[in-house]
Each structure stands twice: as structure tokens, then as C-alpha cells.
MARDOBA-502963 format. One record per residue (C-alpha): x, y, z. Coordinates in steps of 0.05 Angstrom, whole numbers, plus 5000, padded with zeros to 4 digits. Layout:
BEGIN
XYZ...
! end
This chain:
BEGIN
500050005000503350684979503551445019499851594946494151164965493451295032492951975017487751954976483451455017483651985078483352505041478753145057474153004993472952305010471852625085466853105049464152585004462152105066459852535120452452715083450952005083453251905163448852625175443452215146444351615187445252055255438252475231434651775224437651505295435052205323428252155291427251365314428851525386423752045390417951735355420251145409419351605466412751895436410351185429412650945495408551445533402851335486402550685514404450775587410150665599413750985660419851405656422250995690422250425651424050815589430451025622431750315642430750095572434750545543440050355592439749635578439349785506446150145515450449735554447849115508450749455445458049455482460648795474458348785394461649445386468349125413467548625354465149095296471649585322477049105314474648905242473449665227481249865240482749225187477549625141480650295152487749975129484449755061479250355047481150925086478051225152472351645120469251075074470050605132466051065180460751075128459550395106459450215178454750755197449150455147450249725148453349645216456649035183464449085195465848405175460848575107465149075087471048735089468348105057466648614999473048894998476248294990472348014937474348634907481348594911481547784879476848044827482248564805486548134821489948604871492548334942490248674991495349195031500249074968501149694928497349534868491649834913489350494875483950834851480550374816480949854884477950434918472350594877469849964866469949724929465950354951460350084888461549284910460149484983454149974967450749584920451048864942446849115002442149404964436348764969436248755040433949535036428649444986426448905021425149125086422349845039416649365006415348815058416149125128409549285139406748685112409948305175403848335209400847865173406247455161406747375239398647255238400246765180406046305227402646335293396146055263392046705298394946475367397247145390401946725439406046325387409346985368414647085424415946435418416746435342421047115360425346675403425946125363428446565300433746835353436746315378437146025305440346645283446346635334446545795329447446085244453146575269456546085309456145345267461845565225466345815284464545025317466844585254472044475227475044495295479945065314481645545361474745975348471345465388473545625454470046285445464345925432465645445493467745965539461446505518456245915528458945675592459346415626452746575602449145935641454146145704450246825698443546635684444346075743446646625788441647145771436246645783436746795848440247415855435747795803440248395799438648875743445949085716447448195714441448175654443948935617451248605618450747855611451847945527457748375535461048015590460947335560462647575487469047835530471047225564470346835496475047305459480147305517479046535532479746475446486746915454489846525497488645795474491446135401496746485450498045755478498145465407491945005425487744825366491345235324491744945248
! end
């Protein structure tokens, strides 16, 4: 990677080129919280219990955040800081972005961090990563408020198969984010290991101890112990390929 391309990459036009579409994203953030708030007192809630929500809501995004910044800094190497900022800001996707990127770079047949990186790298990563996203907006633009019935249509009517359904869609969701991490068998699955068993030490203990900060920090505490329990078996050369 060359001074030339770094340069440009961090440069105040890309800097001026990104930051309407992160003002964009910060409006919408602005404008969802206070429709929440409206909404929330509309139908009674305390507060109280909007504070505590919020809170929980917070301290739940922490351990995620710890995940999406180490990928981001890889990101920031290969696209520069501004474009990085941005592509986070509206997909939230770290890892996305650098799975574009480096499709990119074998499709130009440029390694990435070599100095064949230029212009062309950098402009069509910024279309790869933009438009490859572009289903999952029109779909939730055409079919999110047709979910209504689709939840009417899998719980059958029963207005109590739909937390269930909810929680059943979760847990396959993280069991999806986790299979490949599990098999083949490598270092990744002591984080997996390590999370799981933390978590049921936590819920066990807050069982009885019902303490309010234990269920707003559960996520971010065991996503921490698996990433330090995962450094130190690679650290210790356990499982490592």
C-alpha cells in the first residue's frame, strides 16, 4: 500500500464525500428515538422504565461494538478512515465490508495491503460494498409492513405463538453465526465454549440474585471472556491449524 494511496483514501474530499450520508444516518437514529419515546408514553410506559430500557439497550450494544471495532481498523487499512466510518454507519456490518473488499481485491486481482491498491480498488469497492446491500433495503422498503400478517400467518392467529416464534428465529440466528466458528475444529471454538458456559454461570446466578445490571451485561460480559479465553488457547498454540 503506497503514501499515494493512503492519501487519497483519507483524504478531505472522501471526508466531504462521506459525511452527508453518516448526517443522514445520525438524523434517522435522532428521529427513531423520539417517535420511540412518543410511542412509549402513548402506551404507558413509566419513565422509568424508558430510562431503564434505554439503559439496557446501551450497555447491550457494548460487547458487539468491541467486535465490529477490531474488524473496522482492518477496514480502515484497506479503504481509508472516511469510507469505513460510512459503510459502517449504514450497514453496521464490519465483517460485510471487508468480505466486499476482499472480493474486490481477487476480482482485480489485487492483494490486499500490496501496492497495486489504487483508485480503481477504491472505487469499486465503495460500488461492491454499496450495491450488494442494496436487496436487504428494498426489502425491508416493500415488505416491512406486511409483517403483520406474516406473523398472523406462522402463529396460526394464536397471538401467543409469536414470542415464541421471535425466540425461536433468535436463537437460530446466533446457532447460524456460530456453526461455522464450531466445525472444522479450531481455536474459534473456545470462544464459543467459553461464551456459552459464562452465560449459564450468569443466568444460574441471577436466578436467584435477580440483579438488574447481571441481565443489561450478561451479552457483553460473555462475548469478552470468549474472545480472551479464544486469545489465549491461540496464544497457547491450542487448536491452532
Amino acid at each position: 500500500m503506497t503514501e499515494a494511496y493512503k492519501s487519497m483514501s483519507n483524504s478531505m474530499i472522501m471526508w466531504i464525500a462521506c459525511l452527508p450520508g453518516i448526517l443522514i444516518v445520525l438524523f434517522q437514529a435522532m428521529k427513531f428515538f423520539l417517535k420511540t419515546k412518543r410511542s412509549a408514553g402513548e402506551l404507558g410506559l413509566s419513565e422509568k422504565q424508558m430510562k431503564s430500557a434505554i439503559r439496557s439497550a446501551a450497555i447491550t450494544s457494548i460487547g458487539p461494538c468491541f467486535v465490529m471495532l477490531t474488524t473496522m481498523l482492518t477496514l480502515m487499512l484497506y479503504v481509508g478512515s472516511p469510507l469505513a466510518w460510512l459503510r459502517v454507519d449504514f450497514i453496521g456490518s464490519a465483517i460485510y465490508e471487508l468480505q466486499a473488499a476482499d472480493l474486490t481485491s481477487k476480482a482485480l486481482g489485487v492483494e490486499l495491503g500490496s501496492a497495486a491498491m489504487d483508485s480503481s480498488f477504491l472505487a469499486t469497492s465503495a460500488l461492491v460494498m454499496s450495491l450488494v446491500c442494496v436487496p436487504w433495503v428494498l426489502f425491508v422498503a416493500l415488505f416491512v409492513d406486511k409483517m403483520d400478517k406474516v406473523n398472523d400467518f406462522m402463529s396460526g392467529g394464536n397471538a401467543r405463538m409469536i414470542p415464541i416464534i421471535g425466540t425461536g428465529g433468535l436463537i437460530g440466528i446466533f446457532c447460524s453465526l456460530t456453526a461455522d466458528k464450531v466445525y472444522p475444529v479450531k481455536t474459534q471454538i473456545v470462544a464459543v465454549i467459553a461464551a456459552a458456559v459464562v452465560m449459564l454461570i450468569i443466568q444460574k446466578y441471577n436466578e436467584k440474585a435477580d440483579k438488574q445490571w447481571v441481565k443489561e451485561w450478561n451479552l457483553t460480559i460473555c462475548m469478552l471472556a470468549g474472545m480472551i479465553a479464544a486469545t489465549m488457547a491461540h496464544s497457547m498454540g491450542f487448536l491452532v491449524a
